[in-house]
N, C-alpha and C positions, 0 to 999 in steps of 0.2 A: 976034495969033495966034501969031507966034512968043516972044511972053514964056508965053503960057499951054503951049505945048510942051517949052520951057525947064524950066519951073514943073515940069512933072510928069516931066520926066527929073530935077530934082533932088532930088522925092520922089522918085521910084523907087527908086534909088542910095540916099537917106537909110535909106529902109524894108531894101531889098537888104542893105546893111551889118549894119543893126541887129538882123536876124533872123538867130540859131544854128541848126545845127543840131543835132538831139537826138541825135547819134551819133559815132560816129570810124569811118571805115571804110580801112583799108590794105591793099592786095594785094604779094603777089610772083608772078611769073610766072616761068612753068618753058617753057622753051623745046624742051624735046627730054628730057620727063619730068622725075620728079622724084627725085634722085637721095639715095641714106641720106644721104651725108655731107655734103649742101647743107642746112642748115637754113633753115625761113623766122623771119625775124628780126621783129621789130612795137616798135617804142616810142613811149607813151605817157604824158601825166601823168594825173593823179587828181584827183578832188574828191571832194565827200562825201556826193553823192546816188547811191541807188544804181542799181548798171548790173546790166545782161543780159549777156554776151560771146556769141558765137557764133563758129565758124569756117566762112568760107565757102569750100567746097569745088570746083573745075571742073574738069571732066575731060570726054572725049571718049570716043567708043564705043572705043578701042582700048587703054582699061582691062580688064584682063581679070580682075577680082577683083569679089566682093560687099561686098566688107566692109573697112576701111581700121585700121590700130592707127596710131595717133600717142602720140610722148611729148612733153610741155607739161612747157616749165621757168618757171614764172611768179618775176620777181623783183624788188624795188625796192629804192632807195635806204634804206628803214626796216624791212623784213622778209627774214628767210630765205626760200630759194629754194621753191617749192613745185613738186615734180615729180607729175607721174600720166600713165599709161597709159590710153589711152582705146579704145575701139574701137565702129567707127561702120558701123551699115549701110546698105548704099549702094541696093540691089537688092532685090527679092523673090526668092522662090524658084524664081521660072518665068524670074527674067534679066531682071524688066522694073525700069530705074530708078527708083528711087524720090525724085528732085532735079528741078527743075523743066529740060524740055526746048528747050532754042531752038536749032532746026536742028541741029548736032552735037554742040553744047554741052550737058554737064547740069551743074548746080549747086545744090549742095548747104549748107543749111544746118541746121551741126551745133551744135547746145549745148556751152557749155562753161562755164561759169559765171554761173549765173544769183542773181541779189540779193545782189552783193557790194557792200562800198562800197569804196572806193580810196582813200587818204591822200592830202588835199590837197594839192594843188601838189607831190606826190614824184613822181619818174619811175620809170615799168617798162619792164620787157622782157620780152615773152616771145618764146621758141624753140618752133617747133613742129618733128619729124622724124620721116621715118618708123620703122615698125619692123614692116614684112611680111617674113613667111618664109615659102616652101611646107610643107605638112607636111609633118611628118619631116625639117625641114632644120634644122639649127643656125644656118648661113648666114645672114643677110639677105638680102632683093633689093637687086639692087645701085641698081637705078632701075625703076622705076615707070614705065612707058610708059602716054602718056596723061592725065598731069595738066597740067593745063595753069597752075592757079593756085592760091593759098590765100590767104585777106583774114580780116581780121580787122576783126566788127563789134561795137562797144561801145554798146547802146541804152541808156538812160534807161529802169529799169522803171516801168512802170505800172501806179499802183495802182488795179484795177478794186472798185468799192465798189459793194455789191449793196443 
């Protein structure tokens, strides 16, 4: 009895090892908001199947915004920098979240590059930061109360065949 329990803890562990997963996922967390000039940092290598990106967004009701701009500076070891402006909504127009709700938390997943491929074995980087103003303000905010995190999810597209 105790070889055949043996037996299947050391398939499990063999199996467990050998299976990847089909993603990369990385957070930073913001303790007390998220402030302009903190950036969330993410590095990665590439291969040459292609991925989905998404950023995952979490914040707390004590967001007091609908709609978020972020600037994305995507860069590797083999390519110039790729910068863009994004802007993502977060809420409907009656205030109701539109990110999935767990207890105070909502979380939000935002597109960001979908069917790219990534150069094998090179490293990236990318910077995400904010870039909210009230209107009419030249300013920035200074921080963002109420974020609590940003992660960064790299899937494996899938090619659905009809």
């Amino acid at each position: 009895m105790k070889i055949k329990k043996s037996l299947f803890f050391l398939l499990f562990i063999i199996c467990l090892g050998s299976c990847s997963a089909p993603y990369h996922l990385e957070f930073t967390e913001f303790y007390e908001g998220w402030k302009n000039t903190e950036p969330a940092e993410f590095n990665f290598k590439g291969d040459l199947t292609s991925k989905n990106m998404s950023l995952i967004l979490r914040h707390n009701n004590d967001y007091d915004y609908a709609n978020i701009f972020l600037i994305t500076e995507l860069s590797s070891t083999h390519s110039l920098t790729q910068t863009d402006t994004l802007e993502f909504l977060l809420s409907n127009p009656t205030g109701q979240w539109l990110g999935d709700k767990k207890l105070t938390l909502i979380e939000h997943k935002l597109p960001y590059k979908q069917s790219v491929i990534l150069v094998k074995d090179s490293l990236y980087s990318l910077k995400v930061r904010t870039s909210m103003r009230l209107n009419d303000h030249v300013k920035p905010i200074a921080n963002l109360e109420g974020i609590i995190g940003l992660g960064l999810l790299i899937e494996e597209e899938i090619n659905e065949k009809k």
